[in-house]
DOTI-689565 format. One record per residue (C-alpha): x, y, z; residue number from 1; residue in three letters. Coordinates in nm, 3 decimals. Last residue first. Layout:
<batis>
xx: X yy: Y zz: Z k: NUM r: ALA
...
</batis>
This chain:
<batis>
xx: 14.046 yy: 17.696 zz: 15.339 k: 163 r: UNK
xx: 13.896 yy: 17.365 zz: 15.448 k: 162 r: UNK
xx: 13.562 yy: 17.434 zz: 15.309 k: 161 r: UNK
xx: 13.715 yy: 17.545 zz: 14.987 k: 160 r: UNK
xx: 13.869 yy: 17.233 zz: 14.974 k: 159 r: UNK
xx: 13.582 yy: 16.992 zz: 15.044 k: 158 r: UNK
xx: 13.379 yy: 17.186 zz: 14.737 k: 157 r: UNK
xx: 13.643 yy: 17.083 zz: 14.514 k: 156 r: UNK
xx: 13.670 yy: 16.715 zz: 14.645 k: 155 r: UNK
xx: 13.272 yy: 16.736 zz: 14.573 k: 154 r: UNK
xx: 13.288 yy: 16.873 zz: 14.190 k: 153 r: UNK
xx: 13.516 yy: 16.636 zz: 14.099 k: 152 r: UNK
xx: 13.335 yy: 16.368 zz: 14.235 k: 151 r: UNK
xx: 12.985 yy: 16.508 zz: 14.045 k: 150 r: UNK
xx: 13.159 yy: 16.511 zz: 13.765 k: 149 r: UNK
xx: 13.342 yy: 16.183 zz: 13.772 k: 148 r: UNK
xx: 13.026 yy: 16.039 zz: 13.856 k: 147 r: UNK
xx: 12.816 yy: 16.207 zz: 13.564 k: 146 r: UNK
xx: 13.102 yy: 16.113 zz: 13.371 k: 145 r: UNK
xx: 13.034 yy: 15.745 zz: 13.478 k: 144 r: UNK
xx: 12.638 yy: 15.774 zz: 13.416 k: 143 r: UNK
xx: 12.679 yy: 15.898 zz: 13.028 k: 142 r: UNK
xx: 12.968 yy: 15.599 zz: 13.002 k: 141 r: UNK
xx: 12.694 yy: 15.386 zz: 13.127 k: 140 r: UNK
xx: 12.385 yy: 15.515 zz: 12.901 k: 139 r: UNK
xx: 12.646 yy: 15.500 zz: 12.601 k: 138 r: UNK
xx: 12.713 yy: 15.146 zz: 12.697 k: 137 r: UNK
xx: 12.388 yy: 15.075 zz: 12.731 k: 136 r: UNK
xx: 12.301 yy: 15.235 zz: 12.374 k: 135 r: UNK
xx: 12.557 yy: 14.985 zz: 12.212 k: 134 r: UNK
xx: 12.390 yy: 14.709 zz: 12.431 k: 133 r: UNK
xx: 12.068 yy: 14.746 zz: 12.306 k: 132 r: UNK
xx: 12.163 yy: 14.756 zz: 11.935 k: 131 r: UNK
xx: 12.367 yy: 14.471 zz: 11.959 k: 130 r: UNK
xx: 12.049 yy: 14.289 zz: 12.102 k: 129 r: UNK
xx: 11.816 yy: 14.472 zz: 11.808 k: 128 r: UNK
xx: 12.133 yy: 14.292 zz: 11.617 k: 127 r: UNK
xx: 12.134 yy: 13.961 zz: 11.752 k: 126 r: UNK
xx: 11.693 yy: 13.976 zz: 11.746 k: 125 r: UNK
xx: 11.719 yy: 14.031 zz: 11.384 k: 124 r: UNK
xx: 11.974 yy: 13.761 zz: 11.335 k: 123 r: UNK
xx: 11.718 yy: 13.544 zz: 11.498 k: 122 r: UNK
xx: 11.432 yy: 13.639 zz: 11.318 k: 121 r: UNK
xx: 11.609 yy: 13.532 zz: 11.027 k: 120 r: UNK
xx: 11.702 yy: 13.224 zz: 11.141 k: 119 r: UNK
xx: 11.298 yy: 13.180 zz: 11.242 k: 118 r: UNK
xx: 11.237 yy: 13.239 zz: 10.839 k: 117 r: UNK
xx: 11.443 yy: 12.980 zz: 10.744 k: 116 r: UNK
xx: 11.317 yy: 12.738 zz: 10.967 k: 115 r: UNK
xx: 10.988 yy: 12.668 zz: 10.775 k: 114 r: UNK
xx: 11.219 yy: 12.597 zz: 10.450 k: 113 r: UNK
xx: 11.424 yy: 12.366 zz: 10.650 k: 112 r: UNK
xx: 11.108 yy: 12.155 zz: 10.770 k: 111 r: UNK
xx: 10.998 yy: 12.106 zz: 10.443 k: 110 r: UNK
xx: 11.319 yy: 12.004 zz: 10.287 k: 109 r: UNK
xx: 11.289 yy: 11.727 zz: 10.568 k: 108 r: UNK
xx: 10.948 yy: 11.612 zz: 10.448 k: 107 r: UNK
xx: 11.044 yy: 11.599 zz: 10.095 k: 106 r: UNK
xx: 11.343 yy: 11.430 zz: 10.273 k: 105 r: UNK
xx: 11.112 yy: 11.201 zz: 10.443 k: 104 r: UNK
xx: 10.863 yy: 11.156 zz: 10.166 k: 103 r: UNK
xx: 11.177 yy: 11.014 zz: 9.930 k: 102 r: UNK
xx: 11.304 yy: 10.781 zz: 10.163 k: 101 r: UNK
xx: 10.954 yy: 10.639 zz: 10.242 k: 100 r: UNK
xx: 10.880 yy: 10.646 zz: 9.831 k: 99 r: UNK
xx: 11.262 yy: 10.417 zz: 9.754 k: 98 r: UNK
xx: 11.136 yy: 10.209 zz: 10.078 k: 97 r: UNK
xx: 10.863 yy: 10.068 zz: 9.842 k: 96 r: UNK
xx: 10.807 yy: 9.743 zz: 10.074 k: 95 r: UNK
xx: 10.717 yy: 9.475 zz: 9.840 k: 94 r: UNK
xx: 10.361 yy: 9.230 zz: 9.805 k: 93 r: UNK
xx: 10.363 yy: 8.931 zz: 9.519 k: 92 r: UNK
xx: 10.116 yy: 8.749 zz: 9.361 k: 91 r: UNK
xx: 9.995 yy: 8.470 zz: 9.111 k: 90 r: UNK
xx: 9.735 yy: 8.257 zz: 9.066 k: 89 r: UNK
xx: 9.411 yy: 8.479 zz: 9.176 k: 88 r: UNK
xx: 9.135 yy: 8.299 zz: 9.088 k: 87 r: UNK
xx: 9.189 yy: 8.032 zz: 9.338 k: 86 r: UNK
xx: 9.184 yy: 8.277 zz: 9.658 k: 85 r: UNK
xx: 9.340 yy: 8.077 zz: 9.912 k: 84 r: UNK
xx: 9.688 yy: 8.212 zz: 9.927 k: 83 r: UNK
xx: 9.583 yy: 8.534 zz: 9.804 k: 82 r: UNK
xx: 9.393 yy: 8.626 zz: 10.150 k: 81 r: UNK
xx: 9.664 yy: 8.493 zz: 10.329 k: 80 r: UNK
xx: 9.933 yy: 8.734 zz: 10.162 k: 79 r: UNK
xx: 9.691 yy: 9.017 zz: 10.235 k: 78 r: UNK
xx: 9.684 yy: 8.850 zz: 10.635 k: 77 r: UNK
xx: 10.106 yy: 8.907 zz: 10.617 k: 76 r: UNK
xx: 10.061 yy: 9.272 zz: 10.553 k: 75 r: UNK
xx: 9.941 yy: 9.292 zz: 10.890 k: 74 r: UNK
xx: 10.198 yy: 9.292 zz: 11.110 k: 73 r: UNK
xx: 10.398 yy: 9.551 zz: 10.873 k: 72 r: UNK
xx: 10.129 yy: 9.821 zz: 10.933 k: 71 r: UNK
xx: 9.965 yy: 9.990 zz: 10.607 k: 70 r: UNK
xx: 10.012 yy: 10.229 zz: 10.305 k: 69 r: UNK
xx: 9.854 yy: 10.144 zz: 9.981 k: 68 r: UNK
xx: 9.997 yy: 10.091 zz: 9.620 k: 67 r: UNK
xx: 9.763 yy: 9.849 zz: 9.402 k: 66 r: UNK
xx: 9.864 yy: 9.654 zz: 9.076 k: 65 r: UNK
xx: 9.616 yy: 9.483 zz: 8.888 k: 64 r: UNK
xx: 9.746 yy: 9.185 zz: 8.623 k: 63 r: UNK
xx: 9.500 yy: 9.012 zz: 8.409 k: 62 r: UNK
xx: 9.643 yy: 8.680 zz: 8.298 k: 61 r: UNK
xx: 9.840 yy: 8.543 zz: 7.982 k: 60 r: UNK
xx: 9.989 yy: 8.173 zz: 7.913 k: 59 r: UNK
xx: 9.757 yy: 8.016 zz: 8.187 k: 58 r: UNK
xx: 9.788 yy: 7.611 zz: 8.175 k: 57 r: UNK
xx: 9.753 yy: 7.574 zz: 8.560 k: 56 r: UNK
xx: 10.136 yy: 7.514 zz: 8.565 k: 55 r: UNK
xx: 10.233 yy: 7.864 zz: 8.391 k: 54 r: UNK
xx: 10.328 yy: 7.947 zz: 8.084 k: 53 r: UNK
xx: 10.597 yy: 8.175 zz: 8.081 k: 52 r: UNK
xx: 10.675 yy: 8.577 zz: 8.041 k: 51 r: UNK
xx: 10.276 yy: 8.619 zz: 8.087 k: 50 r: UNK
xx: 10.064 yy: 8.798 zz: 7.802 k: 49 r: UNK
xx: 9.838 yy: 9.072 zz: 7.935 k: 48 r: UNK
xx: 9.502 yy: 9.113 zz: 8.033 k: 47 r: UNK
xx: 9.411 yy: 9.455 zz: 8.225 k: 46 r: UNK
xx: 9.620 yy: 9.682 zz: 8.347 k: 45 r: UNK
xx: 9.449 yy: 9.768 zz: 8.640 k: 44 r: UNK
xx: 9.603 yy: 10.050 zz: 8.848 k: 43 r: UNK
xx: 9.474 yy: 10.156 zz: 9.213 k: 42 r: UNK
xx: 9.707 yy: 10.445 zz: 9.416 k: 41 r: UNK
xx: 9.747 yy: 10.527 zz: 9.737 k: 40 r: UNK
xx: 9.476 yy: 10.259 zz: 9.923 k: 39 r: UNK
xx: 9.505 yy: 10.316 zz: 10.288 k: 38 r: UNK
xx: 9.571 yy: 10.003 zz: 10.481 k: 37 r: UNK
xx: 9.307 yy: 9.864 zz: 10.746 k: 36 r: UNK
xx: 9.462 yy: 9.502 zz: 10.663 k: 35 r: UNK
xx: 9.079 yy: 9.376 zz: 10.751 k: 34 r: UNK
xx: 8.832 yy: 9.693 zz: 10.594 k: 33 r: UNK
xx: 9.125 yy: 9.872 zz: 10.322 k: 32 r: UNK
xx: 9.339 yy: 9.575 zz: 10.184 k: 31 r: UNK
xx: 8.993 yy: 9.389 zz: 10.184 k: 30 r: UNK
xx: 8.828 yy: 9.652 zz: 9.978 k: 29 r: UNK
xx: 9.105 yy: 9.668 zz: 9.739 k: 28 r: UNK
xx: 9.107 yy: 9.281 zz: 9.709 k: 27 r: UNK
xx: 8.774 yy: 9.241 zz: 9.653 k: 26 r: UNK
xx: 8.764 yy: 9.567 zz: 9.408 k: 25 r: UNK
xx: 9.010 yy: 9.372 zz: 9.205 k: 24 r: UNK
xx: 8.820 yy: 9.052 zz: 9.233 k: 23 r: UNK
xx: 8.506 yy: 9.238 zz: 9.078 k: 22 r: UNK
xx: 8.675 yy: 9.347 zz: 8.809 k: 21 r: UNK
xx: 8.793 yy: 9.029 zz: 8.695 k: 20 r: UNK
xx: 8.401 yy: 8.914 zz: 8.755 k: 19 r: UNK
xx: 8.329 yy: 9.149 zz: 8.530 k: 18 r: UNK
xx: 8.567 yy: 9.142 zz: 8.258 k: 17 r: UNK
xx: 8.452 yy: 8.737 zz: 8.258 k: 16 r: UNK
xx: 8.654 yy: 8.493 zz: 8.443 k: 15 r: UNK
xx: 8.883 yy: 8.252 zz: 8.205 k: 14 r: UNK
xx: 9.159 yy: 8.501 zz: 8.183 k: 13 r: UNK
xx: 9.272 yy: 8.398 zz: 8.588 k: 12 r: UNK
xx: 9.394 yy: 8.690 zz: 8.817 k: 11 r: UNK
xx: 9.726 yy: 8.823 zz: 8.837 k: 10 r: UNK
xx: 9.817 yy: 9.022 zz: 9.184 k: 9 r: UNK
xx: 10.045 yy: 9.284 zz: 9.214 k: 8 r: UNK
xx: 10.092 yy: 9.424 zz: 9.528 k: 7 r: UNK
xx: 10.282 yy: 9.777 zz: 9.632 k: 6 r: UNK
xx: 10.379 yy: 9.887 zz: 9.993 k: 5 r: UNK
xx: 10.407 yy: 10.202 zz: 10.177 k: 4 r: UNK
xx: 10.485 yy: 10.181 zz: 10.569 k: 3 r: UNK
xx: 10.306 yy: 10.262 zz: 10.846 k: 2 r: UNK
xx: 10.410 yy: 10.337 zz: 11.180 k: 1 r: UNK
</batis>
């Protein structure tokens, strides 16, 4: 089953606007041809100043954040992929379960909506049922007075013989 995640991924100032570019496409393409995730949403938001300088001198980087659904096995082979990618300094990769959660009862609501309509069905098949067996009844007590007629008529038709 696959899950949504989100990455953010910083990538060195010193490249050019194209080459930054260019390593955000990398990474989208790879999260897409060897994670085989489905890219949900792509946002670059360009260069911006970092909380902290960091140890390879950086004080501001240009941060891309990508949501994408995938398999939990191979998240770990996007995590590679930074590992030994020297432009890109600093990463991290979440499960959003807060989305999941929210598809499935979106997904749930769904599913109630659809059955409203077959309840109501089924209260009209009770009642074409109640219906049915009112006129039964009716049919039956018809039949049983027939009976008691015809009876009546018999045990009247045995006396006269006997007289």
């Amino acid at each position: 089953m696959k899950r949504i995640y989100e990455t953010m991924f910083i990538v060195s100032p010193k490249l050019d606007e194209e080459e930054r570019n260019a390593m955000a496409e990398k990474v989208r393409d790879y999260i897409v041809e060897r994670v085989g995730g489905t890219i949900e949403k792509f946002d670059r938001w360009g260069i911006r100043k970092l909380a902290y300088r960091v140890a390879k001198g950086f004080s501001e980087g240009d941060y891309t954040v990508i949501q994408f659904r995938a398999d939990p096995e191979m998240v770990d082979i996007l995590e590679r992929f930074y590992g030994i990618t020297p432009d890109v300094f600093r990463w991290q990769t979440f499960r959003r379960e807060d989305l999941e959660k929210a598809e499935k009862r979106a997904s749930l609501k769904a599913a109630e909506t659809v059955e409203e309509p077959e309840s109501v069905e089924t209260v009209e098949s009770v009642e074409a049922a109640e219906s049915v067996e009112a006129s039964t009844e009716s049919v039956v007590e018809d039949i049983a007075d027939e009976a008691v007629g015809a009876e009546t008529e018999t045990v009247e038709e045995v006396k006269k013989t006997e007289e």
